[in-house]
C-alpha positions as CSV (number, residue, x, y, z in Angstrom):
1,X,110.1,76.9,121.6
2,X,110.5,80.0,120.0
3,X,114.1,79.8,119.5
4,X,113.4,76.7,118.0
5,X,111.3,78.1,115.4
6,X,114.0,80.9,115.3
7,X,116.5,78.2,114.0
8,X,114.2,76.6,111.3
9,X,113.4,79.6,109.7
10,X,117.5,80.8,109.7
11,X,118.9,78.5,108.9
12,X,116.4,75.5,107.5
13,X,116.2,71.8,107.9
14,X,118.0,70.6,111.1
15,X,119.0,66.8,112.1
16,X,116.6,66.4,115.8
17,X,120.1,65.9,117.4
18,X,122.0,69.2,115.7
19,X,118.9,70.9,117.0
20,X,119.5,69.9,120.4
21,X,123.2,70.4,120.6
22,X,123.0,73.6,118.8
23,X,120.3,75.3,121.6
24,X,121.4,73.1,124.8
25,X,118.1,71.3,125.2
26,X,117.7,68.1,126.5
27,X,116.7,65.2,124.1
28,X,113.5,64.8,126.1
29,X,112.9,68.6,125.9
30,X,113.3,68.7,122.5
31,X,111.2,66.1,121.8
32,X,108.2,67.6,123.7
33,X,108.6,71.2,122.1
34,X,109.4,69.3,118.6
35,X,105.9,67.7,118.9
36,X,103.8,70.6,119.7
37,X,105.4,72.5,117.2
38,X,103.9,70.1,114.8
39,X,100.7,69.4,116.1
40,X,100.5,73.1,115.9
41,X,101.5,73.0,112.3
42,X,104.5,75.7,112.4
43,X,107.1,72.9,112.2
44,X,107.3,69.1,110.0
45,X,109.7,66.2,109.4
46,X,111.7,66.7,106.4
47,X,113.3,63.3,105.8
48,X,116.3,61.4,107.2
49,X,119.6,63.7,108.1
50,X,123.1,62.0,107.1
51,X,124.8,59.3,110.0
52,X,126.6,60.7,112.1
53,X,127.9,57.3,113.4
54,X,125.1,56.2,114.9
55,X,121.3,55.9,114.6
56,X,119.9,58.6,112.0
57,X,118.8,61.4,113.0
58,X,115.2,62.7,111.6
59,X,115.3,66.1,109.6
60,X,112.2,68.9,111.0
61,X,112.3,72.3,108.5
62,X,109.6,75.1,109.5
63,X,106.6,73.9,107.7
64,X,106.2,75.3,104.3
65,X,102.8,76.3,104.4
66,X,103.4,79.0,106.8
67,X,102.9,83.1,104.9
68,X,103.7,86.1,106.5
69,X,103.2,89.7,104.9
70,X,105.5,92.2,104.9
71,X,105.2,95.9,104.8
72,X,107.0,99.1,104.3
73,X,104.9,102.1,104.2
74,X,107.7,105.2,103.6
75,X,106.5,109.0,102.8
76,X,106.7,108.2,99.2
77,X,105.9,104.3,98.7
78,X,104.5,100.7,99.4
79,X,106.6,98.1,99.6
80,X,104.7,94.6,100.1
81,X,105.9,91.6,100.4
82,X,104.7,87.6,100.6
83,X,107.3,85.4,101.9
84,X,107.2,81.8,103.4
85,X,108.1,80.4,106.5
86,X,112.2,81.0,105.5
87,X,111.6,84.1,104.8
88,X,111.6,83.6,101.1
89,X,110.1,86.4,98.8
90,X,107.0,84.6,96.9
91,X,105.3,87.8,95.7
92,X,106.6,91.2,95.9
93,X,104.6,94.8,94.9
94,X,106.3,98.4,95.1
95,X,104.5,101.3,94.1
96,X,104.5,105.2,94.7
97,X,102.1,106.4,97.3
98,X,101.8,109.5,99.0
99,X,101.5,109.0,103.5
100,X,100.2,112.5,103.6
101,X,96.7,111.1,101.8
102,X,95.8,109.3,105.0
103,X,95.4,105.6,106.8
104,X,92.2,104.6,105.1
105,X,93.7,104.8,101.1
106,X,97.4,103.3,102.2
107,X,96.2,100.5,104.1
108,X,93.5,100.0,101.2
109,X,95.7,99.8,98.4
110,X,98.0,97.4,100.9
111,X,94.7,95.3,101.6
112,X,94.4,95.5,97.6
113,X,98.1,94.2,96.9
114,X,97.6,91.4,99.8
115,X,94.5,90.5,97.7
116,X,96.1,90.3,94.5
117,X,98.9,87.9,95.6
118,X,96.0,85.6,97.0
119,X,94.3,85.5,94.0
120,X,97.5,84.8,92.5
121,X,97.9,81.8,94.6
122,X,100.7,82.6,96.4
123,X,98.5,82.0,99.8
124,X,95.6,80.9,101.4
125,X,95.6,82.7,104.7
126,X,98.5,85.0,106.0
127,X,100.1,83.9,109.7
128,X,101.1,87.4,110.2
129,X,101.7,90.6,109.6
130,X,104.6,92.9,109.7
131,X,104.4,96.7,109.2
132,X,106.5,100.0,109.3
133,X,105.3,103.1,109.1
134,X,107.4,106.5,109.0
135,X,106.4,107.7,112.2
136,X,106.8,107.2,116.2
137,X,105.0,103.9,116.5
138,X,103.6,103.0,120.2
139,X,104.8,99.5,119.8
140,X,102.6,97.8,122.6
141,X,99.0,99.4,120.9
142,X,100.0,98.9,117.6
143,X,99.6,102.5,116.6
144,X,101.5,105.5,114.9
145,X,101.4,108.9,117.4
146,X,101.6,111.7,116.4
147,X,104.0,111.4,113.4
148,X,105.0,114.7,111.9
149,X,104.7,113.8,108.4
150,X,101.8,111.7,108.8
151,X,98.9,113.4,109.4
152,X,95.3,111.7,110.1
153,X,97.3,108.6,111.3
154,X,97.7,109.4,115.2
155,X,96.3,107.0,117.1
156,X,95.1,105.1,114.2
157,X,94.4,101.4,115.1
158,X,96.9,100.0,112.8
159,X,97.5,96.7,114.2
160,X,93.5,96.0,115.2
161,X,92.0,96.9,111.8
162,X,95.1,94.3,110.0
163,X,94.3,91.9,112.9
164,X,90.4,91.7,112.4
165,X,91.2,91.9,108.6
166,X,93.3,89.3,107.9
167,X,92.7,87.0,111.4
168,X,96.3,86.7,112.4
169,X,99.2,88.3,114.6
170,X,100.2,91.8,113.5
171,X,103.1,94.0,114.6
172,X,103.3,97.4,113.9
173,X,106.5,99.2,114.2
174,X,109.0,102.0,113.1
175,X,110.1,102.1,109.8
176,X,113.9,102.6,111.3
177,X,113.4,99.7,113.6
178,X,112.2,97.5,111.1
179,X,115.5,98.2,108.7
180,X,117.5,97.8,111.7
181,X,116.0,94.3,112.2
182,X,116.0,93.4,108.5
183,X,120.0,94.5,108.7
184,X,120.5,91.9,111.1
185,X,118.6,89.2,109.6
186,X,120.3,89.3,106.6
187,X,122.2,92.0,106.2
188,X,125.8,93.5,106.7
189,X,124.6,93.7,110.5
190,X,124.1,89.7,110.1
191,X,125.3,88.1,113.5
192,X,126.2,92.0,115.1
193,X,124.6,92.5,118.4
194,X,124.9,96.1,119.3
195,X,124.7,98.2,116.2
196,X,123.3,101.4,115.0
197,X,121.0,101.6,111.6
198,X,120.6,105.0,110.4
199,X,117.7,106.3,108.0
200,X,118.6,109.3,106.0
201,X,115.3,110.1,104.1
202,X,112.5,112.0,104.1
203,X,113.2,111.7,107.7
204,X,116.1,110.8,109.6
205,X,115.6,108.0,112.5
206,X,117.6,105.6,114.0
207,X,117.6,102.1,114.7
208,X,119.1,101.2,118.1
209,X,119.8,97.4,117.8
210,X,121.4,96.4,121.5
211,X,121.9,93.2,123.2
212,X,120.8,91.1,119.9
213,X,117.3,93.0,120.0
214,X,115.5,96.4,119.0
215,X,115.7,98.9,121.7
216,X,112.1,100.9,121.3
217,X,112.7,103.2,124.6
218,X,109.4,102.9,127.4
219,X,106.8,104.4,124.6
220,X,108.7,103.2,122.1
221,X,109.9,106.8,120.2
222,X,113.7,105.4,121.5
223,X,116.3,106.7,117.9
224,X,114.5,109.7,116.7
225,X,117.3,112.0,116.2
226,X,115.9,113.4,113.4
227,X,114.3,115.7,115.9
228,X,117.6,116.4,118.0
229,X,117.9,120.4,117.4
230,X,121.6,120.8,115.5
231,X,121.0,124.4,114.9
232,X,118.8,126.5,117.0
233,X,118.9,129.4,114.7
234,X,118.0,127.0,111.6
235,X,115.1,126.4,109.6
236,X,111.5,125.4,111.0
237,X,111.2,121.8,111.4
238,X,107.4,119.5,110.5
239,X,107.3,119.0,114.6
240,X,107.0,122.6,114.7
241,X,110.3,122.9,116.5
242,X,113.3,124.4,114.9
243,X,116.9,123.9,113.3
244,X,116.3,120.0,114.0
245,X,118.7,117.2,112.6
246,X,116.0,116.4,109.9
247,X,115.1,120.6,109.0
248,X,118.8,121.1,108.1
249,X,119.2,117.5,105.8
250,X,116.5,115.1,105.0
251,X,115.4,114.2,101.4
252,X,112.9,117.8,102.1
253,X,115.7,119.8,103.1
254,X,118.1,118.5,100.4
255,X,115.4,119.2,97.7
256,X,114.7,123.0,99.2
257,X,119.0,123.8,99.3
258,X,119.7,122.6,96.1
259,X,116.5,124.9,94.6
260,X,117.8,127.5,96.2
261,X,121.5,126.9,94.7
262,X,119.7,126.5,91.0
263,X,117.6,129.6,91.1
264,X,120.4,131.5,92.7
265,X,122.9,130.6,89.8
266,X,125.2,128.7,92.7
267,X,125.5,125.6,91.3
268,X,125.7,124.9,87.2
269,X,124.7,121.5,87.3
270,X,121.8,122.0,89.3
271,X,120.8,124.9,87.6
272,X,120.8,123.0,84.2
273,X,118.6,120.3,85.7
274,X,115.9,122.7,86.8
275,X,115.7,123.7,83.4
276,X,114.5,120.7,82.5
277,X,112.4,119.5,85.2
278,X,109.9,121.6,87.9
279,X,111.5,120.2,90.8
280,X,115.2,119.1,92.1
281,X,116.0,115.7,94.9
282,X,118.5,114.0,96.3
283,X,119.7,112.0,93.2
284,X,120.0,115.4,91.1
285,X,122.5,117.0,94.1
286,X,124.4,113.5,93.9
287,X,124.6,113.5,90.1
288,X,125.7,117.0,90.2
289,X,128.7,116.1,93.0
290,X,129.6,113.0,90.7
291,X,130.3,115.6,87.8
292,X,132.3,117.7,90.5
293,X,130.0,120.2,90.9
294,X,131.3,122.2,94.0
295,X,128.1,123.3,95.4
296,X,126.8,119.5,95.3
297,X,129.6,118.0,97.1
298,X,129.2,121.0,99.8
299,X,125.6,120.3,100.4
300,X,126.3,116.3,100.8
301,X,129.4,117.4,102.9
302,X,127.5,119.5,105.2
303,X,124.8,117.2,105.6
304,X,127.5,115.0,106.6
305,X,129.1,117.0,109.2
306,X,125.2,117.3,110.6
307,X,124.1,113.6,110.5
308,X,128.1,112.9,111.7
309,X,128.2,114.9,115.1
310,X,124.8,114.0,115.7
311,X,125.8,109.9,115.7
312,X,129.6,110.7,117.5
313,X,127.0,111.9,120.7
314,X,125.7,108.7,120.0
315,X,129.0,106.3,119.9
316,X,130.0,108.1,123.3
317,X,126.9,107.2,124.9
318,X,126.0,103.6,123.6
319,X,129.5,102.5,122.3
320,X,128.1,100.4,119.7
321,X,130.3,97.9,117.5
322,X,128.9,99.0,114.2
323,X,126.7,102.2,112.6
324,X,124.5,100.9,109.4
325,X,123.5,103.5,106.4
326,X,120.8,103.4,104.6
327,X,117.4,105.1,103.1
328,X,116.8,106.8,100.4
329,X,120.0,109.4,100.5
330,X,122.1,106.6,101.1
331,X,122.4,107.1,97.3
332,X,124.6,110.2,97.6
333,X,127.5,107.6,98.2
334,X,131.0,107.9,99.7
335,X,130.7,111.2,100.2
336,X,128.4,111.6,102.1
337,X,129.7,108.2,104.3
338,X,133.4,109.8,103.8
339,X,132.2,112.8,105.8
340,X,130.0,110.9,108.3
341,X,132.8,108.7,109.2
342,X,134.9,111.8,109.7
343,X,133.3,113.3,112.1
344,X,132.5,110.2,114.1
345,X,136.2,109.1,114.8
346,X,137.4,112.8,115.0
347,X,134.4,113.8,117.4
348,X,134.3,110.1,119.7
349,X,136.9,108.5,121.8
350,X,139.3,106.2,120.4
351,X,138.3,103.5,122.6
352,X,134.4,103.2,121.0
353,X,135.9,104.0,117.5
354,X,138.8,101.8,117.3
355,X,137.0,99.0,115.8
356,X,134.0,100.9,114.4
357,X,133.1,100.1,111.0
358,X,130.7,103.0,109.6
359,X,129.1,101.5,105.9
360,X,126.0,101.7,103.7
361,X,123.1,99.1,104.1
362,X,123.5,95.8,102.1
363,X,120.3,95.5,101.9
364,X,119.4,98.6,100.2
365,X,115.9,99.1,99.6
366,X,114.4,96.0,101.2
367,X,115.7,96.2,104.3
368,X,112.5,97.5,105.3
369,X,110.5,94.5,104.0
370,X,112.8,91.6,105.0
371,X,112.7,93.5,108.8
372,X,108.8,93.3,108.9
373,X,109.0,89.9,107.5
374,X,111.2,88.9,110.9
375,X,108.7,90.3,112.9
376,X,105.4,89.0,111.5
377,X,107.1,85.5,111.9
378,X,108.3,86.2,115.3
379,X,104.4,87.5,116.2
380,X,103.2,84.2,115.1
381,X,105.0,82.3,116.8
382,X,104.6,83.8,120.2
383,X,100.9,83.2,120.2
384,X,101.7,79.4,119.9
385,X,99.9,78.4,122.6
């Protein structure tokens, strides 16, 4: 039943007999699942399909009043999203928001934005729920633990409070995850099986996608390299450990290097923008390295080299057939992949990189959203009785 569904929403309307062939059931099989799929209102006839030499075959679509939302929550934003039963955006809301203020005020002013896309019509009642946060997520209670750069949220019942709130399946998962299953729905990961998305942000995480599914690990904290020590004489990390992956280059420790560069009288170009603004991030460093500033291009280079050795440990041990970048210093380019792409083929064995494409996220920003959107559907239809 569920890959059924699966189908519908992928790839829309399907002749009864397509269905069939396509998923190996048996026409009596189909028929059965076909039926309480529509009783149960997740599925409907859409019309006659063309001849195929024979008797016509009847169209069935996922039913269009089915809404799921969709949510991102990253250390800086809100990303919600209302989308039908394809998957197709019908309202969307981004907004700045700070994690660091707590669960009660995010999921408010999500609750808010949910609110304000019913009003607007765009549904009546939501069929699920998708949500990432930027934390380690125990995915089978639905709740964040102890996420460095979240505090207040450990142990927070996420997934209950949405549940009771909006009276329908929620999932509650890794920001990372959810990008790597947003990659694959419709993404440059679209139809890859084992593949790697990477989150270079605020934090660094990885999404291990294996065996056409989400690997989460037993407690589900699988990916989080950001926290894989690189340097053990190197700065102290927000786990309290030190010279981790994410304390040496994250969005943080991009912002805190290229300060240091400005004040020092390192770098021109980011010494120029300082004088115009209190603060310095990651699009300042890749503005400066586009103008050829030499300090800029060494701080994206080194990061690089870091977030590069880091994923070559990674090739060797899962031998993946594709490594996915994206976040929010995704922006600093082909430099940044250039040097990442190094390391990984020098570092790995020619065997596992071969054939091992290394790119930046189609997807972009909303790989986040579409991901969550995969999941709340996928959560609704699993409680179909």
């Amino acid at each position: 039943m569920l890959s059924i569904l699966r189908a519908l929403r992928d790839d829309g309307p399907v002749s009864r007999a397509e269905l069939g062939d396509r998923l190996g059931l048996t026409r009596p099989r189909l028929t059965g699942e076909i039926e309480r799929l529509i009783k149960a209102g997740f599925i409907t006839e859409a019309g006659m399909a063309a001849s195929r030499g024979g008797r016509r075959s009847t169209l069935v679509e996922i039913h269009p009043r089915l809404r799921f939302a969709a949510v991102d929550l990253g250390a800086g934003s809100i990303d919600v999203e209302v989308v039908n039963g394809r998957l197709e955006t019908l309202a969307a809301y981004r907004e700045p928001a700070d994690i660091r203020k707590g669960p009660k005020p995010i999921l408010h002013r999500v609750g808010e934005l949910l609110a304000k896309a019913r009003a607007e019509g765009v549904y009546d009642r939501l069929d699920g729920v998708g949500i990432g946060v930027p934390g380690p997520v125990s995915f089978r209670d639905g709740v964040p633990v102890s996420p460095p750069i979240m505090p207040g949220w450990d142990r927070y019942p996420v997934r209950e409070l949405l549940a009771r709130e909006h009276g329908c399946p929620v999932v509650v998962d890794n920001d990372v995850n959810i990008m790597a299953v947003g990659e694959r729905h419709g993404g440059v990961a679209r139809s890859v099986d084992d593949f790697l998305f990477v989150k270079i942000g605020t934090g660094i995480g990885c999404g291990i996608h294996l065996s056409g599914g989400v690997y989460r690990g037993v407690d589900g904290c699988a990916g989080d390299i950001g926290h894989i020590q690189v340097d053990a004489g190197g700065p102290t990390c927000s786990c309290g450990n030190t010279g981790c992956l994410e304390a040496v280059f994250s969005g943080a420790a991009l912002a805190r290097d290229a300060l240091a560069a400005a004040r020092s009288g390192a770098s021109p170009a980011l010494a120029e923008r300082l004088s115009k603004s209190s603060q310095l991030n990651a699009k300042d460093v890749a503005d400066g390295a586009a103008e050829g500033d030499v300090v800029c291009i060494k701080l994206i280079r080194e990061g690089g080299r870091r977030v590069g050795g880091v994923l070559a440990a990674l090739v060797s041990f899962a031998n993946p057939s594709m490594i996915v970048i994206g976040g929010g210093l995704a922006q600093l380019g082909h430099v940044l992949l250039a040097e990442i792409r190094s390391v990984v083929y020098r570092r790995s064995l020619p065997l596992a990189t071969g054939n091992l494409p290394v790119v930046l996220s189609e997807l972009s920003g909303r790989a986040g959203v579409t991901g969550a959107a995969v999941l709340a559907s996928d959560a609704a239809f699993e409680q179909i009785p």
